[in-house]
C-alpha positions in Angstrom: 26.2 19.2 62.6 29.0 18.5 59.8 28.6 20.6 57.3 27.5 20.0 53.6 31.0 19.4 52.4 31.6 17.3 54.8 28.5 15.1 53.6 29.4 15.1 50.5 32.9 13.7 51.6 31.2 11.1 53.7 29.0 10.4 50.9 25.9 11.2 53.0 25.0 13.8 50.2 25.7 12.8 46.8 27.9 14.6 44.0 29.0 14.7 40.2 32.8 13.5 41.9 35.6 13.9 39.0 38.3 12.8 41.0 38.5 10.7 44.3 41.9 10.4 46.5 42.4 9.5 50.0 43.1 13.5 51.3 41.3 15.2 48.4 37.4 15.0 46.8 37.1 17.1 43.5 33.1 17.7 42.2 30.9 19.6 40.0 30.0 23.0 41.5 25.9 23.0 41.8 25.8 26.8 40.4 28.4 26.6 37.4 29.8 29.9 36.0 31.6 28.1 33.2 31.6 24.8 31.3 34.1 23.8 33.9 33.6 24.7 37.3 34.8 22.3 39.9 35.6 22.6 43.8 38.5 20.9 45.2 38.4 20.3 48.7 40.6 18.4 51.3 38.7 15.6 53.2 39.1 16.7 56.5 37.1 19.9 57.6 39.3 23.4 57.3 36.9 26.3 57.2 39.0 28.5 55.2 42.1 29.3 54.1 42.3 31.6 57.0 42.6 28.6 59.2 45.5 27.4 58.2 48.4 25.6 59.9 51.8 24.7 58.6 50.8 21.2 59.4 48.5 21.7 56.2 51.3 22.9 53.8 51.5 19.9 52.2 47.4 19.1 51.8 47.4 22.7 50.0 50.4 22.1 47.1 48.3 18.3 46.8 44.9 20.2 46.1 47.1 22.9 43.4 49.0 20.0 41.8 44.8 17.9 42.4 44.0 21.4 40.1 46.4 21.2 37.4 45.5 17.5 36.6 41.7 17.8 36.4 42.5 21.0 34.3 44.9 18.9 32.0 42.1 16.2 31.7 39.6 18.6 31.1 41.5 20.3 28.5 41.3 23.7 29.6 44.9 23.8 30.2 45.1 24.9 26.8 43.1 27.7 26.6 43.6 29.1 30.3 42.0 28.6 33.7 40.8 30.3 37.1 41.7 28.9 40.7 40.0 30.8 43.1 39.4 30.5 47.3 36.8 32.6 48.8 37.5 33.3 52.3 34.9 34.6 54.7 31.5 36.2 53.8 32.7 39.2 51.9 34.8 37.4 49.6 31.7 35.1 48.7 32.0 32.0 50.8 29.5 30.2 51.4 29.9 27.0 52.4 32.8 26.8 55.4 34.9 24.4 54.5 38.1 24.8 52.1 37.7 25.1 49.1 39.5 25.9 45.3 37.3 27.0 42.5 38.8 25.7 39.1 36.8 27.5 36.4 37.7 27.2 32.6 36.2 26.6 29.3 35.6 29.8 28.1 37.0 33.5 28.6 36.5 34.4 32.0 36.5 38.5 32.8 38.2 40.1 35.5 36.6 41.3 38.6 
């Protein structure tokens, strides 16, 4: 079974999708923890950072580079932003398959 992401990437599920290119999907997180709170995942299925090879360095400076430009079009570049990964169960993941928080829009406290 292909996980939700991965339905959303196949458009099986649907999504609020801010931004569409051939390796990366960006969409409107379901449970929002700021005005802007967005999840950038690659296409193809990576469970975590943690699963990482150095075939995928490239696909990770695309979805930091994907994060600066939605942040610069949804204007929190100005006022400051959050990109987070969650990896494993501890750290709050919940779906496994990669993905970067961007959060922004208003002051975000630390941890």
């Amino acid at each position: 079974m292909e996980c939700i992401f991965c339905k959303i990437v196949s458009k099986e599920i649907p999504a609020d999708v801010v931004y569409e290119d051939d390796k990366i999907i960006a969409f409107k997180d379901i449970h929002p923890v700021a005005p802007v709170h967005l999840l950038i995942i690659p296409k193809i299925h990576i469970p975590s950072i943690d699963h990482l090879e150095l075939k995928d360095k490239t696909l990770i400076g695309e979805l930091f580079l994907t994060a600066q430009k939605i942040a610069r079009e949804k204007g929190v570049d100005k006022t400051g932003y959050r990109l987070t990964f969650n990896i494993g169960k501890d750290a709050g993941q919940t779906v496994d398959h990669l993905h970067l928080h961007l959060i922004g829009g208003k002051e975000l406290p630390w941890l």
